[in-house]
Backbone as CSV, one residue per row, in Angstrom:
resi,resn,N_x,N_y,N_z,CA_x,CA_y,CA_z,C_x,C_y,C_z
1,UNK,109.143,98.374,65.641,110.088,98.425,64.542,110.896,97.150,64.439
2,UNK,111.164,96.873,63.285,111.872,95.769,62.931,113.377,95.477,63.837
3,UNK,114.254,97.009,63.768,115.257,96.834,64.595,114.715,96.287,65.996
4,UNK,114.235,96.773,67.027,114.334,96.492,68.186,113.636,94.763,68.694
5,UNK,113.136,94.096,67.141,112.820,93.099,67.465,114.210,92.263,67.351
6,UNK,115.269,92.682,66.694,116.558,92.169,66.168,117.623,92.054,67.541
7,UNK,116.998,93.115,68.011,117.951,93.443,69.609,117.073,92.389,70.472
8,UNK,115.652,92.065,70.531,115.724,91.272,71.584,115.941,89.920,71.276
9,UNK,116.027,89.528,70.036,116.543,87.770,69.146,118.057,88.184,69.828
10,UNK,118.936,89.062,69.581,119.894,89.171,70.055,120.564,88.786,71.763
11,UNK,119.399,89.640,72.813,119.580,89.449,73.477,119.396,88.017,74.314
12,UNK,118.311,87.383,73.444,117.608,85.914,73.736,118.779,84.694,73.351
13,UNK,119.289,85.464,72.148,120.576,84.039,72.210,121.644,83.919,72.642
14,UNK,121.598,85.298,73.931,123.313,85.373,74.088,122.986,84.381,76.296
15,UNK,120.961,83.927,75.889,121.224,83.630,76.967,120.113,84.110,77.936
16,UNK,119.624,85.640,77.744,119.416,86.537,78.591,117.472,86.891,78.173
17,UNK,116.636,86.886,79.061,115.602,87.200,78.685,115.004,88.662,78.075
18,UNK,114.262,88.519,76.973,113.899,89.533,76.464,112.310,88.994,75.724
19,UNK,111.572,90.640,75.526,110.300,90.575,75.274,110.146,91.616,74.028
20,UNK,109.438,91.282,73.390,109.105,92.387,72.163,107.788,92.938,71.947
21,UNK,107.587,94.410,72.279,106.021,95.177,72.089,105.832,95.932,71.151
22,UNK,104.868,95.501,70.655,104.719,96.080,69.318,103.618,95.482,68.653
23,UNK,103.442,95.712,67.077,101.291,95.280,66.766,102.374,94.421,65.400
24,UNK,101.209,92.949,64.923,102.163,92.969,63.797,100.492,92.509,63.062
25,UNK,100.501,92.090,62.107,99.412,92.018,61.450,98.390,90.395,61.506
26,UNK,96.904,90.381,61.225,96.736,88.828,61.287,96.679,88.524,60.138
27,UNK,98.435,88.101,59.852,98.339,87.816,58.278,99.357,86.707,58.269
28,UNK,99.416,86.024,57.188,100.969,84.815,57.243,101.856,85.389,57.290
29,UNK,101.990,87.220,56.832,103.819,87.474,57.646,103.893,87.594,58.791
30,UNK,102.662,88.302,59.340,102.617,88.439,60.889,102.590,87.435,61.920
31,UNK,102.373,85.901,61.253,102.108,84.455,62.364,103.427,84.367,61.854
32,UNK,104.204,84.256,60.377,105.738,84.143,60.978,106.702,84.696,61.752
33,UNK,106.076,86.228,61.778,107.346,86.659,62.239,107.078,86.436,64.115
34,UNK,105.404,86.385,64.745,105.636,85.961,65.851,106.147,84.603,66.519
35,UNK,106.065,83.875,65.244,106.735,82.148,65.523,107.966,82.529,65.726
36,UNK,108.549,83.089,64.665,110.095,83.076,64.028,110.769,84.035,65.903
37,UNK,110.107,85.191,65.931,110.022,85.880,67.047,109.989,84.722,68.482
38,UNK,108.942,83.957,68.905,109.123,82.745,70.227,109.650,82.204,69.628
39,UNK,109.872,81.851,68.824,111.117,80.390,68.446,112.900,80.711,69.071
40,UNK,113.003,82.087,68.987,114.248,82.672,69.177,114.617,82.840,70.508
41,UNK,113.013,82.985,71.633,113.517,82.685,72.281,113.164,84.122,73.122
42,UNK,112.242,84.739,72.377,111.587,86.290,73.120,110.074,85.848,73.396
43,UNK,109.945,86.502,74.275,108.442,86.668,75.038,107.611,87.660,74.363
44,UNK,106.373,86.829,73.663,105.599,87.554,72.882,104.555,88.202,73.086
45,UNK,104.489,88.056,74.858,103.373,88.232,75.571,102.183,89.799,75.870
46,UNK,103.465,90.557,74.834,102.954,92.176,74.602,102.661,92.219,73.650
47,UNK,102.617,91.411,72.364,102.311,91.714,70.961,100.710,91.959,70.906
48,UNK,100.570,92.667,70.565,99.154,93.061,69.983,98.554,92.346,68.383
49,UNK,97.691,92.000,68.093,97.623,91.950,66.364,96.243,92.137,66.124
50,UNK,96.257,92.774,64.943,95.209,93.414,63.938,95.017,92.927,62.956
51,UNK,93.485,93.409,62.464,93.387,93.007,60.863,92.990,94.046,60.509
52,UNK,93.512,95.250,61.036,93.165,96.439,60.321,94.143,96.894,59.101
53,UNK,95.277,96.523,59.300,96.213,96.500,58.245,97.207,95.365,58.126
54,UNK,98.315,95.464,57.042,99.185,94.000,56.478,100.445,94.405,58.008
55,UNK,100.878,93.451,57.912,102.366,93.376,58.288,103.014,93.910,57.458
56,UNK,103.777,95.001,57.902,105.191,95.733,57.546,106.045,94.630,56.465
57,UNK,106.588,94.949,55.597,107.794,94.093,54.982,108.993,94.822,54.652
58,UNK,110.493,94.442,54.764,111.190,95.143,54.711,112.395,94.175,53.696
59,UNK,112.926,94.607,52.970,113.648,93.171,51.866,115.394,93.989,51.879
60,UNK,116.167,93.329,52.366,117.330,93.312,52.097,117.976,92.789,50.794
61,UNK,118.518,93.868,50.517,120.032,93.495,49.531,121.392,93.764,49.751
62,UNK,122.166,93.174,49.001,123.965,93.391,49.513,124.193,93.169,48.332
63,UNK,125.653,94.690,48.528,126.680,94.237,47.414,127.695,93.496,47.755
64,UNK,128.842,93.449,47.117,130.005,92.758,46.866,130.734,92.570,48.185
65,UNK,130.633,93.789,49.001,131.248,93.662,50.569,130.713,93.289,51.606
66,UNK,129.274,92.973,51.016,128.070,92.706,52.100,127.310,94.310,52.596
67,UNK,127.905,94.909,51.811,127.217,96.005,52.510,125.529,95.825,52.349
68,UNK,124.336,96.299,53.383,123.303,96.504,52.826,122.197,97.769,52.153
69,UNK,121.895,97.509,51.662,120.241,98.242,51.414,118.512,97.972,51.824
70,UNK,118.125,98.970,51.771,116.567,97.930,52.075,115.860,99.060,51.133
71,UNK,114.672,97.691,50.872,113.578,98.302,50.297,112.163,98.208,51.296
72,UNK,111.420,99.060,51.468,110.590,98.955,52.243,108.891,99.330,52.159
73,UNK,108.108,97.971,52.354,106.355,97.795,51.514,105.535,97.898,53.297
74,UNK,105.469,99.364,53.529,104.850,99.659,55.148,103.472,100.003,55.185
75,UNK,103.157,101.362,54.507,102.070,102.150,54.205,101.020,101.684,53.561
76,UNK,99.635,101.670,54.231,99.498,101.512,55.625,100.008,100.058,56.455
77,UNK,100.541,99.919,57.376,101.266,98.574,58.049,100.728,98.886,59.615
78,UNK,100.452,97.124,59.898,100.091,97.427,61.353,100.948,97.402,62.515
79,UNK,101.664,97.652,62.345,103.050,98.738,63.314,102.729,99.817,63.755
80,UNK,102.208,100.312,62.867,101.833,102.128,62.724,100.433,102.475,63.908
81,UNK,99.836,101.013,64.010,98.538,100.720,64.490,98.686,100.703,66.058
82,UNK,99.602,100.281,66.196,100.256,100.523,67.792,100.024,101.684,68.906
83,UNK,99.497,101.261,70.033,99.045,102.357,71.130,99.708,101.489,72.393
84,UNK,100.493,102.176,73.390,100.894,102.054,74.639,99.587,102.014,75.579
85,UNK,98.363,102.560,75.221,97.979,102.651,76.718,97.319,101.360,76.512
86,UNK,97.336,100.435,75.899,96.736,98.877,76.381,98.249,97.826,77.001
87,UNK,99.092,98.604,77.257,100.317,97.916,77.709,99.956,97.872,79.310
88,UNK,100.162,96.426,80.218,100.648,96.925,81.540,101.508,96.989,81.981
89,UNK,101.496,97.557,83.119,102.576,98.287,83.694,103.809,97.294,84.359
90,UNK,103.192,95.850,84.249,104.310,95.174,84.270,105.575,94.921,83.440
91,UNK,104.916,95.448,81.941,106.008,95.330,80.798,107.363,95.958,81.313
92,UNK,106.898,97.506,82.215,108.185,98.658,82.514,108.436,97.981,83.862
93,UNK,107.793,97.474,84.966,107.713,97.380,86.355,108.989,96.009,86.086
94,UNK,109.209,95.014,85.502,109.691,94.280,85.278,110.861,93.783,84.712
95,UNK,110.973,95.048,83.626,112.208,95.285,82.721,113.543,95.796,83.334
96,UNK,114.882,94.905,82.823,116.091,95.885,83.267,116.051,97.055,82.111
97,UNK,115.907,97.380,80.895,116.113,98.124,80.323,114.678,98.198,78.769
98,UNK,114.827,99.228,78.254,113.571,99.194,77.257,114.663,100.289,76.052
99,UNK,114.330,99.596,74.657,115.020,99.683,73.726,114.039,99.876,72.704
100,UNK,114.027,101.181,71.808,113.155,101.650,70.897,114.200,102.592,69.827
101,UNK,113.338,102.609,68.306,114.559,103.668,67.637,113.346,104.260,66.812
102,UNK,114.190,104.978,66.072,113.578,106.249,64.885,112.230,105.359,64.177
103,UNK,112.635,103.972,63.547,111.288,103.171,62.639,109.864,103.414,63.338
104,UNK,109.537,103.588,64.761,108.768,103.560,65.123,107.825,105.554,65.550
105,UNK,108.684,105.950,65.050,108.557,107.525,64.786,108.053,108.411,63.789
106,UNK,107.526,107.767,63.005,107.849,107.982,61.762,106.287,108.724,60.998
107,UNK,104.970,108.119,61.803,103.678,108.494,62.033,103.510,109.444,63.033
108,UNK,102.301,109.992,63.417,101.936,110.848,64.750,101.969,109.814,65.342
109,UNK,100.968,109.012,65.600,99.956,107.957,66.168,101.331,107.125,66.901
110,UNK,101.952,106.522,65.730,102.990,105.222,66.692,104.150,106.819,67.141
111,UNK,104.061,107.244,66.477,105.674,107.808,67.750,104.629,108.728,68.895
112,UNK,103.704,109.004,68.977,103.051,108.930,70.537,103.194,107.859,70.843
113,UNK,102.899,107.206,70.244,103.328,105.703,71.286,104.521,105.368,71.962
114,UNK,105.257,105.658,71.180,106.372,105.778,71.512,107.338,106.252,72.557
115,UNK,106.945,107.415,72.230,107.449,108.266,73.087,106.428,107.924,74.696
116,UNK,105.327,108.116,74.450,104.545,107.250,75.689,105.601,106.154,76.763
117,UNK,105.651,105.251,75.642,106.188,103.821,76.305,108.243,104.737,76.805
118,UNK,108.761,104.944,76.160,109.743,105.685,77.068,109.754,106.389,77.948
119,UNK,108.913,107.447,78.288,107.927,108.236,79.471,108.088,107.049,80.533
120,UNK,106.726,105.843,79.882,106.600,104.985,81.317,107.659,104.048,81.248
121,UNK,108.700,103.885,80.640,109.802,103.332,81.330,110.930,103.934,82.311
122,UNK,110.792,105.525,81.642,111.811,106.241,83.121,111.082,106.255,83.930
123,UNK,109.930,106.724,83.700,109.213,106.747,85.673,109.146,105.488,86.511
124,UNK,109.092,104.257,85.608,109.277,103.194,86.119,111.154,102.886,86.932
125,UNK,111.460,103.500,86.376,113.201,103.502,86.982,113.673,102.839,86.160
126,UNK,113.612,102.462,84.587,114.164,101.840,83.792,115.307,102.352,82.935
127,UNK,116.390,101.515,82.611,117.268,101.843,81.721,116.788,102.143,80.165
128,UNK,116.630,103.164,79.799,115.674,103.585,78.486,117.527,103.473,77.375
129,UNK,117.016,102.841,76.469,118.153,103.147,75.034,117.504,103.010,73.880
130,UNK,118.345,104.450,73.084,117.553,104.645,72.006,118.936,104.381,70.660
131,UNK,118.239,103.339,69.650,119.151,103.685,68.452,118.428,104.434,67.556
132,UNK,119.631,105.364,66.902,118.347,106.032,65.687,117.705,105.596,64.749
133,UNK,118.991,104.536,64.102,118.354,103.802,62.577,117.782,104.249,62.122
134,UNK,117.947,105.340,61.390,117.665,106.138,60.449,117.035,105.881,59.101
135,UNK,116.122,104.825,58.447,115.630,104.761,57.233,115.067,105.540,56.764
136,UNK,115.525,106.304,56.095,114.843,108.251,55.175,113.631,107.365,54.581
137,UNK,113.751,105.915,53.803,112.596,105.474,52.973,111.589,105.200,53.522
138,UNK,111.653,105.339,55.319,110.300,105.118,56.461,109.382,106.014,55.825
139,UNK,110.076,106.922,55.913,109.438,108.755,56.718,108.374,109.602,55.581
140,UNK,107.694,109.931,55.714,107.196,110.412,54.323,108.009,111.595,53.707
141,UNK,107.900,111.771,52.444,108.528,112.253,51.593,108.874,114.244,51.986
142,UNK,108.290,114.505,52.759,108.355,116.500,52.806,108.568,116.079,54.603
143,UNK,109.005,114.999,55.280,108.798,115.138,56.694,110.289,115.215,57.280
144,UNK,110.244,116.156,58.285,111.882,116.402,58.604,112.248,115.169,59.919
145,UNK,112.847,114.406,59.989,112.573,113.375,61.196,113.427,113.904,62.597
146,UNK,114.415,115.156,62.429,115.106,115.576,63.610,114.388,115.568,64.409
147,UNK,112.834,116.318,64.664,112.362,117.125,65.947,111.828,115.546,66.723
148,UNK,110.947,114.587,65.879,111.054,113.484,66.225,111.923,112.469,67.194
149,UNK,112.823,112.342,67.228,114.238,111.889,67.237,114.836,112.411,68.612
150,UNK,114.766,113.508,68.355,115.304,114.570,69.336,114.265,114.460,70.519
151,UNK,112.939,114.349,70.068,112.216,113.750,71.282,112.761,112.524,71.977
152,UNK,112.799,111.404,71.387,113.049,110.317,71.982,114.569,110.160,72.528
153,UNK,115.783,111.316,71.841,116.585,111.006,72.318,116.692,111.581,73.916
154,UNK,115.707,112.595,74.287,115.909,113.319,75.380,115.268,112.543,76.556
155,UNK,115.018,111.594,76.288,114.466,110.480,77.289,115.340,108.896,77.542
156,UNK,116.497,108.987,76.635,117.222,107.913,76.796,118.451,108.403,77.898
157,UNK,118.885,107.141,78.216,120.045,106.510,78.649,121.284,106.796,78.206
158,UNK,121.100,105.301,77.253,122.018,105.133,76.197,121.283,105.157,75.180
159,UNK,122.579,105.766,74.091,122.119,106.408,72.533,123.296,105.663,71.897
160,UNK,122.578,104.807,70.605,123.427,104.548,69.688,123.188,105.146,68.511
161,UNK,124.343,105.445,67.935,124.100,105.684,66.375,125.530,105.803,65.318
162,UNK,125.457,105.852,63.735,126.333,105.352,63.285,127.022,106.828,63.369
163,UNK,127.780,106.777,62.771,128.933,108.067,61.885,127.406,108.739,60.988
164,UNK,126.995,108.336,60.189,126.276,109.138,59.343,125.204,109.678,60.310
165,UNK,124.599,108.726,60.893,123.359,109.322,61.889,123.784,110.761,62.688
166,UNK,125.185,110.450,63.226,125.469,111.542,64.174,125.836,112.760,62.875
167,UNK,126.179,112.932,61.784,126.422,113.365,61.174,124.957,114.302,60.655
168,UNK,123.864,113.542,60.487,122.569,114.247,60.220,122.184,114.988,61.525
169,UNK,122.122,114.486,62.748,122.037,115.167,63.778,122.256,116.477,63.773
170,UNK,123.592,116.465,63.893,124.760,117.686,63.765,124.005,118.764,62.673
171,UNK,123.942,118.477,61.858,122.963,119.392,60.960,121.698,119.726,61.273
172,UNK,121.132,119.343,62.489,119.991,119.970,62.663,120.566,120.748,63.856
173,UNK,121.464,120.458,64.290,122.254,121.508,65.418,123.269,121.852,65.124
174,UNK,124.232,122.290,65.966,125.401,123.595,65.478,126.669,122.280,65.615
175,UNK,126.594,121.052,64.802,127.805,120.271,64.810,127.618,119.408,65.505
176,UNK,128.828,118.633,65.460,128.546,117.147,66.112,128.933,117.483,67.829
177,UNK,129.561,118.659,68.385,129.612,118.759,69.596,128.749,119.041,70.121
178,UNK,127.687,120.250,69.404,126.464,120.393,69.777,125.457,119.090,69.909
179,UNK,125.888,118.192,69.163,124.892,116.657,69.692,124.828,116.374,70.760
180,UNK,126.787,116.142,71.199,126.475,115.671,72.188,126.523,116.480,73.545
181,UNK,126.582,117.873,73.526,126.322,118.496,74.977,124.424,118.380,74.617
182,UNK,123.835,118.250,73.857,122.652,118.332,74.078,122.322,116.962,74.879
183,UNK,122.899,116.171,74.051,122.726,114.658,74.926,122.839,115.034,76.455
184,UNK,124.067,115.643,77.078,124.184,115.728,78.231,123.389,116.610,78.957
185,UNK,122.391,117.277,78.327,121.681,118.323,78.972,120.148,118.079,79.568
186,UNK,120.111,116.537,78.586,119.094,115.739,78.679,119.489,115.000,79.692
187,UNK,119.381,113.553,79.471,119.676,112.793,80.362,120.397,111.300,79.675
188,UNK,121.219,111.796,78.803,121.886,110.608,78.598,123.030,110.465,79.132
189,UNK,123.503,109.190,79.272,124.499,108.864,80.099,126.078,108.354,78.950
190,UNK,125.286,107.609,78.172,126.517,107.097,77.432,126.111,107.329,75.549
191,UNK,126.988,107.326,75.112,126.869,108.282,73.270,127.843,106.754,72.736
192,UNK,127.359,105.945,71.872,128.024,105.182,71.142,128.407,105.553,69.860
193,UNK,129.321,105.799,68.938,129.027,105.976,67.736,129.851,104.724,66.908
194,UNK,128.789,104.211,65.826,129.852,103.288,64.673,129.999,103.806,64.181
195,UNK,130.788,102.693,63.260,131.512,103.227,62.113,131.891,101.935,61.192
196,UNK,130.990,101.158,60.925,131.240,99.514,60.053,132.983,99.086,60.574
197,UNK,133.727,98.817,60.063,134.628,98.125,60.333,135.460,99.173,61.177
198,UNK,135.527,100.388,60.930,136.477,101.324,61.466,135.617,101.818,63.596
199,UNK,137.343,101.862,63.524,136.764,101.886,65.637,135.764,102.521,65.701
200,UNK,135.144,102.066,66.814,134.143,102.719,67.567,134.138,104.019,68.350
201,UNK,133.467,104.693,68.259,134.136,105.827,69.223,132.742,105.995,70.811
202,UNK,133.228,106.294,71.895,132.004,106.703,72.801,132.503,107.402,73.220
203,UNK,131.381,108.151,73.905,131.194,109.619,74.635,130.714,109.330,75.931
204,UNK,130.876,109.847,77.083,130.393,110.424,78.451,130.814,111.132,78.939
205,UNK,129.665,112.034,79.826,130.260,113.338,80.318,130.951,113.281,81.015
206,UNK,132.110,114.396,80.213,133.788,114.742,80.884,134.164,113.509,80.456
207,UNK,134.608,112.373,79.206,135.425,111.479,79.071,134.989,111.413,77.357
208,UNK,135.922,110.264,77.016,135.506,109.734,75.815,136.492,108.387,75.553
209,UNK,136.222,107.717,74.093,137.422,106.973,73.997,136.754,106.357,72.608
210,UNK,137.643,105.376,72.168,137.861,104.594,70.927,137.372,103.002,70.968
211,UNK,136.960,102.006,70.327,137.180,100.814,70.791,137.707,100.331,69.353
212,UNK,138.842,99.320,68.869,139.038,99.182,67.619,138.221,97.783,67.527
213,UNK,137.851,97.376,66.119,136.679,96.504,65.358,137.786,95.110,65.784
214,UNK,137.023,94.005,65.937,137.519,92.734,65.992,137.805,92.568,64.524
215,UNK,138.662,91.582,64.321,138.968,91.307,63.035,138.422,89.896,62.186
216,UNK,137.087,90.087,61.398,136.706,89.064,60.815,136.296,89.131,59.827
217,UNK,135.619,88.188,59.398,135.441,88.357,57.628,133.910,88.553,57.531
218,UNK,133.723,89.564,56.787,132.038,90.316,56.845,131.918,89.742,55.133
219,UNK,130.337,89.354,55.403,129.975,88.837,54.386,128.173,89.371,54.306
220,UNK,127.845,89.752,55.998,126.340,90.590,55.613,126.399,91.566,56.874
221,UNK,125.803,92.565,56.665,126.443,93.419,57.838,124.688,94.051,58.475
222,UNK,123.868,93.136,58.052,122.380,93.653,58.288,122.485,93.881,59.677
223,UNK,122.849,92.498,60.597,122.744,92.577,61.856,123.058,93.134,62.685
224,UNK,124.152,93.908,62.193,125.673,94.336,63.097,125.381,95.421,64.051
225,UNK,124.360,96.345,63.648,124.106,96.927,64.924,122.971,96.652,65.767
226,UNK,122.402,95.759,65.340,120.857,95.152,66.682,121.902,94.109,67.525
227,UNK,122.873,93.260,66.825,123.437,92.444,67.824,124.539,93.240,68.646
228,UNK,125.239,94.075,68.295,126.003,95.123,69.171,124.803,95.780,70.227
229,UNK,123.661,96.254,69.705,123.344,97.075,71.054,122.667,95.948,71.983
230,UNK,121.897,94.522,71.504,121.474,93.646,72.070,122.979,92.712,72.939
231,UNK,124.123,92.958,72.498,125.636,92.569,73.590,125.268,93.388,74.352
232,UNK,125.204,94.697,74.339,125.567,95.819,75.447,124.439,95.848,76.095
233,UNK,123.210,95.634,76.121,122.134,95.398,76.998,122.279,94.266,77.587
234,UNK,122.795,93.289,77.196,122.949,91.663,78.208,123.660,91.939,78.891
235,UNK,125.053,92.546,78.412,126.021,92.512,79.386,125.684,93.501,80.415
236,UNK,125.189,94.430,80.227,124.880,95.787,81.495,124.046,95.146,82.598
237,UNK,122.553,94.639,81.767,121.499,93.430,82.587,122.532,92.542,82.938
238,UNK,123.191,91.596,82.781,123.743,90.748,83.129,124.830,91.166,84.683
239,UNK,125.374,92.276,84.608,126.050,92.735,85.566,125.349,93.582,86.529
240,UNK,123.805,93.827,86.477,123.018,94.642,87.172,123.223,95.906,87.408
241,UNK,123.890,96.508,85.685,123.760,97.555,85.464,122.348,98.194,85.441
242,UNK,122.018,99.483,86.038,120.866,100.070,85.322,121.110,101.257,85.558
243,UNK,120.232,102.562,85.566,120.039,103.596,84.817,120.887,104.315,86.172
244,UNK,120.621,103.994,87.600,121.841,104.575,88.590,123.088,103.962,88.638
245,UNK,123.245,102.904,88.360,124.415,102.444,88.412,125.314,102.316,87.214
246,UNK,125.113,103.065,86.056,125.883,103.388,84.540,127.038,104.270,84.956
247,UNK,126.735,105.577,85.477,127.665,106.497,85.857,128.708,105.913,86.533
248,UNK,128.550,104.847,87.470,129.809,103.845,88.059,130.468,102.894,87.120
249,UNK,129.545,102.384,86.603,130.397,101.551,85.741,131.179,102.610,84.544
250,UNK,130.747,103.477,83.994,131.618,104.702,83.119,132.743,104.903,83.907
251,UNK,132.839,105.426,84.703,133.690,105.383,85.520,134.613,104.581,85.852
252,UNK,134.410,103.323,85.410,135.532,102.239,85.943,135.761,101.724,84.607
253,UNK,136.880,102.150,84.297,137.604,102.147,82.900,138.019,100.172,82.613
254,UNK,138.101,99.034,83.355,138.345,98.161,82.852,137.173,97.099,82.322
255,UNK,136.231,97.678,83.715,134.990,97.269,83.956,133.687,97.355,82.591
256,UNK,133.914,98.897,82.100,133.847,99.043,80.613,133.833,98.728,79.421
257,UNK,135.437,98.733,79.778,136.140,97.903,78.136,135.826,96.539,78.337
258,UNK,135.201,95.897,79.083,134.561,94.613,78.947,133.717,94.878,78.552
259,UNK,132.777,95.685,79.150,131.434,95.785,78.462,130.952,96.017,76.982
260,UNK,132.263,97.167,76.939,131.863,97.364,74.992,132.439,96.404,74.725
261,UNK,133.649,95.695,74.765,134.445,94.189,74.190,133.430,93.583,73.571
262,UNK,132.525,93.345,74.889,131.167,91.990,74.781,130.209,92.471,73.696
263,UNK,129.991,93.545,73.967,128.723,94.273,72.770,129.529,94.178,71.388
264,UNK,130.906,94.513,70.891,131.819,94.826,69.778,131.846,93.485,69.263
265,UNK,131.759,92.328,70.008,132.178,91.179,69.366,130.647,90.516,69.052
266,UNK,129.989,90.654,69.482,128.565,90.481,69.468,128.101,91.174,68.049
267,UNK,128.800,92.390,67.363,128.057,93.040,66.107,129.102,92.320,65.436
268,UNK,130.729,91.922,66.112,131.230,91.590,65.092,131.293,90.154,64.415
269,UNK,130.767,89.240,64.942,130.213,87.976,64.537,128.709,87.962,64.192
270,UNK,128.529,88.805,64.252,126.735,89.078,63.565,127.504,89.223,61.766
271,UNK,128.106,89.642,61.329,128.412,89.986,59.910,129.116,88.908,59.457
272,UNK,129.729,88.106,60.132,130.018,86.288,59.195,128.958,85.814,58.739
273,UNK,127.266,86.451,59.278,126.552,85.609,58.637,125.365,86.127,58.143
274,UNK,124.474,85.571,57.366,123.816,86.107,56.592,122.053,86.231,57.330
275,UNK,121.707,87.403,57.542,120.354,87.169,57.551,120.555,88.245,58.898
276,UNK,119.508,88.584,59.864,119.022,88.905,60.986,119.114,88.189,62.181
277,UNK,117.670,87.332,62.264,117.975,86.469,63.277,118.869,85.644,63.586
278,UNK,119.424,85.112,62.482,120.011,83.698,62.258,121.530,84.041,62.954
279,UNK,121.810,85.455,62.522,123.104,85.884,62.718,123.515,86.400,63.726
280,UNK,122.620,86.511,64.978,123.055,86.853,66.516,123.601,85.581,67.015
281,UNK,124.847,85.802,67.299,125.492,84.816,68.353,125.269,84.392,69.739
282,UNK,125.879,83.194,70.073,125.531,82.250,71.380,126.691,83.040,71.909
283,UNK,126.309,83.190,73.179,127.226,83.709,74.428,128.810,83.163,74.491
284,UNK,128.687,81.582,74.156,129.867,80.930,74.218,130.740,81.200,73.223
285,UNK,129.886,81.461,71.676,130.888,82.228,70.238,131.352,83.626,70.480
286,UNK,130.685,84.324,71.524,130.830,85.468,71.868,132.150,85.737,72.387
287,UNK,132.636,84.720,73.832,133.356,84.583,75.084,134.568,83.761,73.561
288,UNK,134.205,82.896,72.943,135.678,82.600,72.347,136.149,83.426,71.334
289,UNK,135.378,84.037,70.488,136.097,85.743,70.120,137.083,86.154,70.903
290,UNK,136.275,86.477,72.101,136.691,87.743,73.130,138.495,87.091,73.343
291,UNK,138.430,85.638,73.576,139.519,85.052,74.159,140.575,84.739,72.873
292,UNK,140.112,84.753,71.738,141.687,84.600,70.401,141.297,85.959,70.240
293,UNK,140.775,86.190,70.010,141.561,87.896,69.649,142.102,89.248,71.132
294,UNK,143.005,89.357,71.474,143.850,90.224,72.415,143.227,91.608,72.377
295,UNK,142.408,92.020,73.563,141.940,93.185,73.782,142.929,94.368,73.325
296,UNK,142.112,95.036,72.258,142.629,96.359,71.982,142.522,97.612,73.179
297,UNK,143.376,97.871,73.018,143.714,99.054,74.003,142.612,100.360,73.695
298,UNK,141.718,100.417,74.319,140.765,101.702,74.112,141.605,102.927,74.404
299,UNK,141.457,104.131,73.175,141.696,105.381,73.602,140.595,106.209,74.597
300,UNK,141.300,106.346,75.785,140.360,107.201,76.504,141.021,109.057,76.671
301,UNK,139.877,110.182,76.017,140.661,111.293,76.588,139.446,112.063,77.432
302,UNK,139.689,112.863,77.973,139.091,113.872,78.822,138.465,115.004,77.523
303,UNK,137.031,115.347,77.833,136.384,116.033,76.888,137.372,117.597,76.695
C-alpha cells in the first residue's frame, strides 16, 4: 500500500533504516516509484514486480485548508498481485518493527498476504503496527471492510487511527470503548488516535492521555499521518524499543512524552509541505521544532 511506503520515506529521512515489501508494476509508474522509493533512501530489496498488471495510481487534491482527497485508478493493480510466501525470512528475522494498514486488505489474495506477513513478523518477535487508513474508494462497492481490519488489528502492537476511523470501528462494535478493550484482549499494547490539528489522544491498558498539536501553518496535510507513525517507529527503533520492552516504556510517563513529542512533530512539519515524500522531515527539523516550541503538558488519566 501506498501508505506504508510513506512511513518508510519517513523513517529513511529522519536517519533510520527502512525497507519496503510489496509488488509494483513493470511499467514507467512502477520504475518511478522504485527510483523515487531508493532515492529516499529505503531498501528495495523485497520488491517484487510484474507485468501481469499496471501500477496502482492514486491522485491527490486539496482544498482551501489543505485538507485532502484522493481519487483512486487500482483495479486490476499489481499490489493486489502480492504473495508473502516468496519473502525470506530475513525480511522479519532482521526487522525492529513491520508496519502494514487497511489498503492492502482490500482483495482475498493481498490481505492473505497480509495478514501472512504479520503472522511471520510476531513469531519472528517483531514489533507489528497497524494503521487503518481507511479509503472506502479501495474496497469494492457491497464489501464490509470491519472483519478485515479486525483481523489485522488483532495481530498488532501498535494501532493508529484517526477520530473517524475509530469512530467506524465503534460501529461495528458496541462503541468506541468496546474498540479499545477489544484491542486489549488481543494483543495490542498502545491505541493512538488523531485528530488533524486538534490533540491527540492515546490509550494503554489501565492509562490514557492527550498530546496537544504543535503549532504550524498547514498547507497539505497528505503526509501527516505516514510521517507521525514513521517518527514513532524511529524513535521506539531508535531507543531499542520493541514488542517486550513497550509496556516499560508506557509506563515511564517522561520517557513517552518524548516519544509521541518526536512522532507529533514529525506529522506536524509533514503539513508545511506539499506532496508525500518530499514532505517527511530531517531529524535535525524535527529536534528544532521539538526545541522552540515548549512541551505541552500531556493529560494522563487512569482508565
Amino acid at each position: 500500500g501506498g501508505a506504508p511506503a510513506n512511513v518508510a520515506v519517513a523513517v529513511a529521512s529522519l536517519g533510520g533504516r527502512s525497507g519496503f515489501v510489496g509488488m509494483l508494476g513493470s511499467d514507467a509508474f512502477g520504475d518511478f516509484l522504485f527510483e523515487s522509493l531508493g532515492k529516499a533512501g529505503v531498501d528495495m530489496g523485497h520488491v517484487q514486480r510484474t507485468s501481469a498488471a499496471p501500477t496502482a495510481l492514486a491522485f491527490v487534491t486539496l482544498d482551501a485548508q489543505g485538507e485532502r482527497s484522493f481519487s483512486f485508478y487500482r483495479q486490476p493493480a499489481a499490489d493486489l498481485l502480492f504473495r508473502e510466501c516468496k519473502l525470506a525470512p530475513a525480511v522479519f528475522e532482521d526487522a525492529a518493527a513491520f508496519h502494514a494498514c487497511s489498503n492492502s486488505l482490500t482483495e482475498e489474495g493481498i490481505a492473505q498476504a497480509t495478514l501472512a506477513c504479520l503472522r511471520r513478523a510476531r513469531q519472528a518477535g517483531v514489533l507489528v503496527s497497524f494503521d487503518v487508513n481507511l479509503r472506502p474508494a479501495l474496497w469494492p462497492r457491497e464489501a464490509n471492510p470491519a472483519p478485515r481490519i479486525w483481523s489485522a488489528l488483532a495481530l498488532a502492537d501498535v494501532v493508529k487511527l484517526s477520530r473517524e476511523e475509530l469512530g467506524f470501528l465503534a460501529a461495528s462494535v458496541d462503541g468506541e470503548a468496546a474498540v479499545i478493550e477489544a484491542l486489549w484482549k488481543h494483543r495490542a499494547a498502545l491505541l493512538i488516535v488523531t485528530d488533524g490539528s486538534r490533540p491527540l489522544r492515546w490509550f494503554a491498558p489501565g492509562t490514557q492521555g492527550a498530546l496537544e498539536s504543535f503549532r504550524v501553518r498547514a498547507i497539505d496535510s497528505t503526509a501527516a499521518g505516514d510521517a507521525f507513525t514513521g517518527g514513532l517507529l524511529y524513535a521506539l527503533a531508535s531507543r531499542g524499543i520493541g514488542r517486550e520492552s513497550l509496556p516499560a516504556l508506557l509506563a515511564d510517563a517522561e520517557r513517552f512524552d518524548e516519544v509521541l513529542r518526536f512522532a507529533a512533530a514529525c506529522g506536524a512539519l509533514a503539513v508545511t509541505r506539499r506532496g508525500a515524500f518530499a514532505a517527511m522531515p530531517s531529524r535535525s527539523e524535527v529536534e528544532t521544532l521539538l526545541h522552540s516550541q515548549s512541551p505541552a503538558t500531556a493529560e494522563v488519566t487512569a482508565e
